[in-house]
C-alpha positions in Angstrom: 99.6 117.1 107.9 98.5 114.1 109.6 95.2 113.3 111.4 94.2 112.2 115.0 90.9 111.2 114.2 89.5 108.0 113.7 88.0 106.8 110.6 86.6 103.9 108.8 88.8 101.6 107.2 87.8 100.7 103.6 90.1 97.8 103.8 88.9 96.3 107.3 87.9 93.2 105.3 91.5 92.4 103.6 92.8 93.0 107.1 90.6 90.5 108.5 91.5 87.8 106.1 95.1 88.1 107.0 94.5 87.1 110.3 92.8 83.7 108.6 96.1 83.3 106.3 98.4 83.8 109.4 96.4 81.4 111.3 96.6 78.6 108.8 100.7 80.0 107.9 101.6 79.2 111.4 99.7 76.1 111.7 99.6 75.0 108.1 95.7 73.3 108.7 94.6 72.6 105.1 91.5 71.8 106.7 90.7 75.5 108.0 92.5 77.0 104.9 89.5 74.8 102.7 86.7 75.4 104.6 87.1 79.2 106.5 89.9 80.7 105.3 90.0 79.9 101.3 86.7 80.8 101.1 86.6 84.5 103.1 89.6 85.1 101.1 88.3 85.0 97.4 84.8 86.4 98.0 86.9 89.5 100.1 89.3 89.3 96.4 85.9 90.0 94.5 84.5 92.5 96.7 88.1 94.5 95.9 88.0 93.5 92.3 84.7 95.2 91.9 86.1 98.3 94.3 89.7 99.3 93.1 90.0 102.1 91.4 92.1 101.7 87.7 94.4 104.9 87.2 95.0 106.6 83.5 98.2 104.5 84.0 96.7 101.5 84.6 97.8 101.0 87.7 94.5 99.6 90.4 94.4 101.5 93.6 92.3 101.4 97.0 90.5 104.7 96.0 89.7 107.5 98.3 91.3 106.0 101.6 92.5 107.2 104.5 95.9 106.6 106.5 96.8 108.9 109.7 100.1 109.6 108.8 98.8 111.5 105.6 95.5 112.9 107.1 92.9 113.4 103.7 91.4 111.1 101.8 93.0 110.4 98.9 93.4 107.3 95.9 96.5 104.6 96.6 97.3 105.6 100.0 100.4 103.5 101.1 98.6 101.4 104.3 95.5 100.3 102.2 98.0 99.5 99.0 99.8 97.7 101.4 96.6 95.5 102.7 94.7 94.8 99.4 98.2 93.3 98.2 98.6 91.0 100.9 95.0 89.9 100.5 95.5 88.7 96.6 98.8 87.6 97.4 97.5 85.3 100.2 94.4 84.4 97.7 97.3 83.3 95.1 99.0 81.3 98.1 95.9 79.7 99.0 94.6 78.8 95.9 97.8 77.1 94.8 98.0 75.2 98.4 94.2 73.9 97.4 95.1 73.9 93.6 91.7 75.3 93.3 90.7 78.1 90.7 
């Protein structure tokens, strides 16, 4: 059952950094990308590096999270999945715009 509350989101900071990707998407400002966006977007990468949660599958997940539509916290829900891969897909996109790293 779902929840009505209001919780913290663990992945408030990948969130944020898609709003600096989307900003320099749309207006394609190497510029910004170099000096705000590039770097918010790795150290935000290394935070969840250090944070993710590895499975006995392997598989890395956003662990103990929260979404409304599933109500308790629990590892890999679908909306923080969902964020953390944008974030290090956007790093990726970044970093081969800059060539850097």
């Amino acid at each position: 059952m779902g929840g009505l509350g209001w919780k913290w989101d663990k992945t408030a900071n990948a969130w944020y950094c898609l709003h600096f990707w989307e900003h320099y998407a749309f207006g394609q400002d190497k510029e910004f990308l170099r000096t705000v966006a590039y770097p918010v977007l790795k150290e935000t990468c290394e935070f969840w590096e250090d944070h993710l949660k590895q499975l006995p599958d392997d598989r890395l997940v956003v662990p103990n999270a929260w979404s409304p539509e599933h109500g308790p916290d629990e590892d890999g829900v679908s909306y923080s999945q969902e964020i953390i891969w944008d974030l290090f897909n956007n790093y990726v996109q970044a970093s081969d715009t800059l060539a850097v790293d």
